[in-house]
N, C-alpha and C positions, 0 to 999 in steps of 0.2 A: 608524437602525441596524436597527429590524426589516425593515423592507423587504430588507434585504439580507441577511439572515438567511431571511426567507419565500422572496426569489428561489433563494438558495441551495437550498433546500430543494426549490423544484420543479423543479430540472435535478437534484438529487438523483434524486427521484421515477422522473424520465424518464428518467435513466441504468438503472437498477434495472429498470427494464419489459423493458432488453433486454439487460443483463448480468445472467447468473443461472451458478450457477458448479455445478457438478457433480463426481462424484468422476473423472473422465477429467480435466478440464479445472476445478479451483476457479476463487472469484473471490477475487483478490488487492485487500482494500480498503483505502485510505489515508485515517486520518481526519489533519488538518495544525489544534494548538492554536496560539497566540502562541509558545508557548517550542518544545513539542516537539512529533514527528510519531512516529505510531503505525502500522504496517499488519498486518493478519492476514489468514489465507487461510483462505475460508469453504465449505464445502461445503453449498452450501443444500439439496442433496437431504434431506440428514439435520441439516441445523443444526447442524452441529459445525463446531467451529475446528480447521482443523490446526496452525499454527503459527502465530507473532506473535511479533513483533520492532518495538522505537521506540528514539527516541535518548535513552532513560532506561534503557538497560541499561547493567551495568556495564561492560562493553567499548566499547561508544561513548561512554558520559558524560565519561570521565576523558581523551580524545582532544581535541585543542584543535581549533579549525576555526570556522569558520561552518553558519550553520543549515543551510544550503543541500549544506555537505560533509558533515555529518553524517547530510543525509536520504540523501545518496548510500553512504555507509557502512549503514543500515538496507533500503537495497534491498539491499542484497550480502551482509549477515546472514540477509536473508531466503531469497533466491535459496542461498546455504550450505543453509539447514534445509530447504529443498523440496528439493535434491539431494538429500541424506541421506535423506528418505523417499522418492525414487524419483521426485517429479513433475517436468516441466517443460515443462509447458504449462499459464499461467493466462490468467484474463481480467480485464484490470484496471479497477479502479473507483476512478475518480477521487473519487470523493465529493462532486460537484457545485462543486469546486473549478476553479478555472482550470488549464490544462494548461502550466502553466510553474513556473520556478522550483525552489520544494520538491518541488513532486509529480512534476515533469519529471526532477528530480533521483533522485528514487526509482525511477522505472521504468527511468533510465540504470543506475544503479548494480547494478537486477536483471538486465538486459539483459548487463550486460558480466560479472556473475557465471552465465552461462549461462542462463536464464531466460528462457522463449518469450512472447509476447505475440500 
């Protein structure tokens, strides 16, 4: 199990070298646990979060579905709150995760809430 944990971590690494997220353009990052998936958008110029959204809020939790509809429902919370402050253009980070699935699910779901990649 570490092994897969360390490999995770150095496609983390290497994602990071060349996504870097700024106030034109944040990076939009999705961490994905056993239960629930988490994303917030980071402006690394200055280190600040501008908004964050998972599927532990109360508007997605009490929503019946699978993991997979609910990450889609937290890309569309998200892609809501970056309209409402004016962005929509980020760069997304996967998290050193596979690009399917849950985290596939997330960037659909900001994608179809207007949200630029």
């Amino acid at each position: 199990m570490a092994t897969k944990l360390i490999r995770r971590q150095k496609i983390r690494n290497r994602i990071r070298k060349k996504v870097v997220g700024t106030s034109a353009q944040p990076r939009l990052s999705v961490f994905r646990s056993n239960a629930d998936i988490y994303v917030q958008v980071i402006n690394d110029d200055n280190g600040t979060t501008i908004a964050a959204a998972s599927s532990r809020d109360k508007d997605i939790k009490v929503q019946a579905g699978t993991k997979v509809e609910k990450s889609k429902m937290v890309g569309a919370a998200i892609a809501r709150k970056l309209t409402e402050l004016g962005v929509e253009k980020v760069a997304f980070d996967r998290g050193g995760n596979l690009y399917h699935g849950r985290i596939k699910a997330v960037a659909d779901g900001a994608r179809e809430a207007g949200l630029n990649f």
